[in-house]
C-alpha positions as CSV (number, residue, x, y, z in Angstrom):
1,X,-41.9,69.6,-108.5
2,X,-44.9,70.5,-106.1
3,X,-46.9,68.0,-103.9
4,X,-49.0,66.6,-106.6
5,X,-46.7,65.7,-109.2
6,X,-44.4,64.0,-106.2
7,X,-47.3,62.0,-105.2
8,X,-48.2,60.8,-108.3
9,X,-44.5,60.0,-109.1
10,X,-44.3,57.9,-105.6
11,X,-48.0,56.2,-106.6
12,X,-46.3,55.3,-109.9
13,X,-43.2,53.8,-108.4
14,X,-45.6,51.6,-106.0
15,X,-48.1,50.5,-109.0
16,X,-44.6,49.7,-110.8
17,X,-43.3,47.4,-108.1
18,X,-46.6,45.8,-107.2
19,X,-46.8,44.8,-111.2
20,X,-43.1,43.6,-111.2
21,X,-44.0,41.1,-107.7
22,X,-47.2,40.1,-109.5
23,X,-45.0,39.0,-113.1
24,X,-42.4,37.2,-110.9
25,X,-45.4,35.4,-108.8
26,X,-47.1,34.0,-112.5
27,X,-43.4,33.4,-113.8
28,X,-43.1,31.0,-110.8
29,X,-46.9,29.6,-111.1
30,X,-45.9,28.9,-114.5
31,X,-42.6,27.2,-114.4
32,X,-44.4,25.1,-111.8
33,X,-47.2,24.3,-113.9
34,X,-45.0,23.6,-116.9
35,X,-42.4,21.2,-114.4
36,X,-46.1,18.9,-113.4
37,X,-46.4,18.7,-117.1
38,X,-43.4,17.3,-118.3
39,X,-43.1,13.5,-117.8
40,X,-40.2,12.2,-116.0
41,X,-36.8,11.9,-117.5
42,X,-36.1,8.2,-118.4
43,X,-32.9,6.8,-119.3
44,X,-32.5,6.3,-122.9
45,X,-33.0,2.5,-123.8
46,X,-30.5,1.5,-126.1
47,X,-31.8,-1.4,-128.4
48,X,-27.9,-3.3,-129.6
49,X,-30.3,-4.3,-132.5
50,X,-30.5,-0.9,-133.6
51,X,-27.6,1.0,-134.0
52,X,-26.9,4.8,-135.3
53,X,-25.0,4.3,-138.2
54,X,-21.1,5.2,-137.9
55,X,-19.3,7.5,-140.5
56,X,-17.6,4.2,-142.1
57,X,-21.5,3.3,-142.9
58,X,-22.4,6.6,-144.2
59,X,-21.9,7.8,-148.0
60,X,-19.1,10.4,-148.4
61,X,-19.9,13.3,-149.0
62,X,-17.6,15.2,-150.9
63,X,-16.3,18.7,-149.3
64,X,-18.7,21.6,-150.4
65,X,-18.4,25.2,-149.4
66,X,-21.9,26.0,-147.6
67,X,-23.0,28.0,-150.3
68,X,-22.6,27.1,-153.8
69,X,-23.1,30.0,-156.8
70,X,-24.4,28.9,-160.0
71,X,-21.2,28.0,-161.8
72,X,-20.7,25.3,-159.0
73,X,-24.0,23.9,-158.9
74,X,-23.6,23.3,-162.9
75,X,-20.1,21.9,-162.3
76,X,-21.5,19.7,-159.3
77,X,-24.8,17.9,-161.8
């Protein structure tokens, strides 16, 4: 490798690490930007009036495999 092409290979190396400083300075910018954003975390407020309903209030729902083939579909109408 002569002088030239070492130069250029140590100019490249630089322009490399200046872009890699400059993506980790915006990544920071923007997780600050995106953290101003976000409205504070409240606790959730838990209305006793309302309540998720349990499994005992939920229909069954008879044991399926995930997929069904046609056969089972027919069989399950």
């Amino acid at each position: 490798m002569n002088n030239n092409q070492a130069r250029i290979v140590e100019l490249l190396r630089e322009a490399h690490l200046i872009a890699f400083k400059e993506i980790e300075r915006l990544n920071l910018r923007i997780a600050e930007l995106e953290s101003q954003d976000r409205p504070p975390i409240e606790k959730e407020i838990i209305n006793p009036a309302i309540r998720k309903p349990t499994s005992a209030n939920q229909p069954s729902i008879p044991n399926l495999p995930e997929m069904l083939n046609d056969y089972q579909v027919v069989e399950h109408t």
